[in-house]
N, C-alpha and C positions, 0 to 999 in steps of 0.2 A: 843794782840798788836793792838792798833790804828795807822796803818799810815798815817800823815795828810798830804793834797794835796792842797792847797792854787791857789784862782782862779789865781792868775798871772801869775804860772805857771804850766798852762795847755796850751798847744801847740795851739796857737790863729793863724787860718787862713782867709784871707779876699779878697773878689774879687768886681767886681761894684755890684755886686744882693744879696751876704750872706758874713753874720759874722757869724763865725763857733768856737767855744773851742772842740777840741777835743783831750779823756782823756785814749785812747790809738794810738799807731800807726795805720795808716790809709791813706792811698788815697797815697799822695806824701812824710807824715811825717811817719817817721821809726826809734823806740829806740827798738831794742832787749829787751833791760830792761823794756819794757812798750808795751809789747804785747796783755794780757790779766788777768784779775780776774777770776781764775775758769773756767764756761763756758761763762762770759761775756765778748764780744772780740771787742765790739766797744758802745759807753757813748758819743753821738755826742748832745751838745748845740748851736742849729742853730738858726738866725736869717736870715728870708727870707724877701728880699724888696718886694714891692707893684709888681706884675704884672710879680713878678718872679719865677725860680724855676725849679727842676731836671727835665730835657726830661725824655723821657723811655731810661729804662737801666735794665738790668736783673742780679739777684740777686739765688744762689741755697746755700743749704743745711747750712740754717740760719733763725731763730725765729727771726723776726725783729717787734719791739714795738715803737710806736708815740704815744708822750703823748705831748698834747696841752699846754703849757703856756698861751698863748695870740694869736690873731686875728682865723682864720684857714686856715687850709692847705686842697687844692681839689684835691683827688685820683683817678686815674685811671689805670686798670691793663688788662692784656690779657685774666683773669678770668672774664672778664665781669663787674667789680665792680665799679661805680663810682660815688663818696658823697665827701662831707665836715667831717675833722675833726675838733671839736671844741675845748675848755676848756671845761672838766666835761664828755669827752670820749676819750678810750683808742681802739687803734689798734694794730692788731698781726695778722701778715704774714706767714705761712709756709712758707719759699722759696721751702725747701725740693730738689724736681729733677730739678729745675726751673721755674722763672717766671720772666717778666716784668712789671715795671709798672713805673708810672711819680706822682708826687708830685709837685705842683702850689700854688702860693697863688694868689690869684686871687682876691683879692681886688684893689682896685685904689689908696688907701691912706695908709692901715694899716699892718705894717710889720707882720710876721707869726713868733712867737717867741714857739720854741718846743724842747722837747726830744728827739732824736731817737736812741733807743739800740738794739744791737743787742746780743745773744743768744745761744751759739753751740748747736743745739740738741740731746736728748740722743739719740734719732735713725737716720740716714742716711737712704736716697732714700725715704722720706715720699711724700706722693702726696701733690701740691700745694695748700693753702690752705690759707680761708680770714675771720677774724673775727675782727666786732668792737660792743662796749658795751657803754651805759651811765652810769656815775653813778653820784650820789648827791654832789658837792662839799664840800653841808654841813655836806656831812657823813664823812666830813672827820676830822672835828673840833674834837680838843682833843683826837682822835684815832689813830690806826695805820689801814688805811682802804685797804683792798687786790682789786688792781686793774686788775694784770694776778698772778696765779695760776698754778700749773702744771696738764696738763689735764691727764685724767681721774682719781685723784684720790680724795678725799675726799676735797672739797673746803668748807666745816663748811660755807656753808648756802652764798659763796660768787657769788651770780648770778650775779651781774654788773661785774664780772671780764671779761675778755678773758682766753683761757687756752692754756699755752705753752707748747711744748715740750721739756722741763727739769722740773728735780727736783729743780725749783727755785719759789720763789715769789717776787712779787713786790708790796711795800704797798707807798699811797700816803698819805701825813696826814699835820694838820694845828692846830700848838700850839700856843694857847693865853697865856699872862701872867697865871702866876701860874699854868697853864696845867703840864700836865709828862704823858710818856705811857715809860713802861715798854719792853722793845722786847730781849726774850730769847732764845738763839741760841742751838741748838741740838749737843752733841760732833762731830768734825770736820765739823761743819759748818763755813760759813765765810758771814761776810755782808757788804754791798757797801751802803753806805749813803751821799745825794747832796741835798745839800740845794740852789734851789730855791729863796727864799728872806726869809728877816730876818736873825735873829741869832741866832743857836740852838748850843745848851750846850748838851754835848754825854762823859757820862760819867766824867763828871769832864773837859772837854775839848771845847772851845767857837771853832764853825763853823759858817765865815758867809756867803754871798752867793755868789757863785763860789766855794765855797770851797769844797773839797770829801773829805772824811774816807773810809779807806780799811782796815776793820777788820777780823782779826785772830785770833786764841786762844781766844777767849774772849765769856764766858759763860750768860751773862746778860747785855741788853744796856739798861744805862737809857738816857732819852730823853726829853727834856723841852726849852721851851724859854728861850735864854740869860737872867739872870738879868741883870738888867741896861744901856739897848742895844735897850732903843725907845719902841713905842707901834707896831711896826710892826710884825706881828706874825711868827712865823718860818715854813717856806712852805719849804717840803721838801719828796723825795722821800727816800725809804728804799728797798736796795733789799736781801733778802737773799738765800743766793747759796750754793752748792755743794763746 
């Protein structure tokens, strides 16, 4: 079962510094019926203005992942850690027992448009923990490319990932006309798929951008650029889970 979630309605929250869609209950918005996917418990699309962005605030016993769209987002935590995230690198947090930390955009003109998901982990009480990676944009043309991985086990050669704690993956990829990748789910697996821009075709089904699939029962996804839907290519995250 594909169930389809259309950007208009995902719960759109807005204040003077962020435009936010977010595509479970969260902060102030609460549906029982929209709590979570599996172990994915929050799928937040933020827009951050110039010169703004989350104070410190502490966060525990949650895998929390940033993945860049546009401009970047500046980190800083009580681990010591503090860089620019860009487009073409991913971030992942243990919260585990506890941490803090703040997220800025810190530019003067160009808004910080990103990802942020968070993760239940399969273990509780993990020590806090910080990891970010680069990887190729272009590696992600025509493929399904693993950006987090679930650590310690067998990542089939994916060194630019991060590695979380669950059994999930996260692949990011960019289909040109006539592309297709193939993505095959293990029995009771489930996958969360969010396009980005563009228009991807999943399964027999046009998604365009805002749009999510929450799939279920469903043993093979296929994947490709809408026909007839422009030359913009289908930019889109894949995740699959428990």
């Amino acid at each position: 079962m594909i169930q389809t979630i259309r950007a208009k309605d995902r719960y759109h929250a807005e204040t003077d510094w962020l435009s936010t869609n977010w595509h479970f209950s969260f902060d102030h918005y609460y549906d029982p019926n929209n709590l979570q996917f599996g172990p994915l418990r929050v799928f937040n699309d933020d827009t951050v203005a110039p010169g703004s962005g989350f104070p410190l605030h502490p966060h525990r016993e949650m895998e929390i992942v940033t993945y860049m769209i546009d401009g970047a987002l500046e980190h800083k935590d009580n681990m010591g850690h503090h860089g620019l995230i860009r487009p073409g690198e991913i971030q992942r947090m243990s919260a585990g027992t506890g941490l803090r930390h703040s997220e800025y955009n810190s530019s003067a003109d160009e808004p910080a448009h990103l990802i942020q998901l968070w993760i239940l982990p399969a273990t509780p009480g993990l020590e806090p923990a910080y990891e970010q990676k680069a990887f190729s944009l272009d590696g992600r043309n025509g493929k399904l490319l693993p950006i987090a991985v679930p650590a310690g086990k067998n990542t089939n050669g994916a060194s630019n990932a991060v590695q979380i704690h669950q059994d999930a993956t996260i692949y990011t990829s960019l289909l040109a006309p006539g592309e297709s990748v193939t993505h095959r789910l293990a029995p009771e697996r489930r996958a969360y798929v969010f396009v980005i821009k563009g228009d991807l075709l999943l399964n027999g089904k046009t998604f365009s951008a805002g749009d999510q699939a929450r799939v279920t029962g469903e043993r093979e996804l296929q994947l490709s650029m809408a026909p007839g839907q422009g030359s913009t290519p289908a930019d889109f995250l894949l995740l699959d889970l428990p």
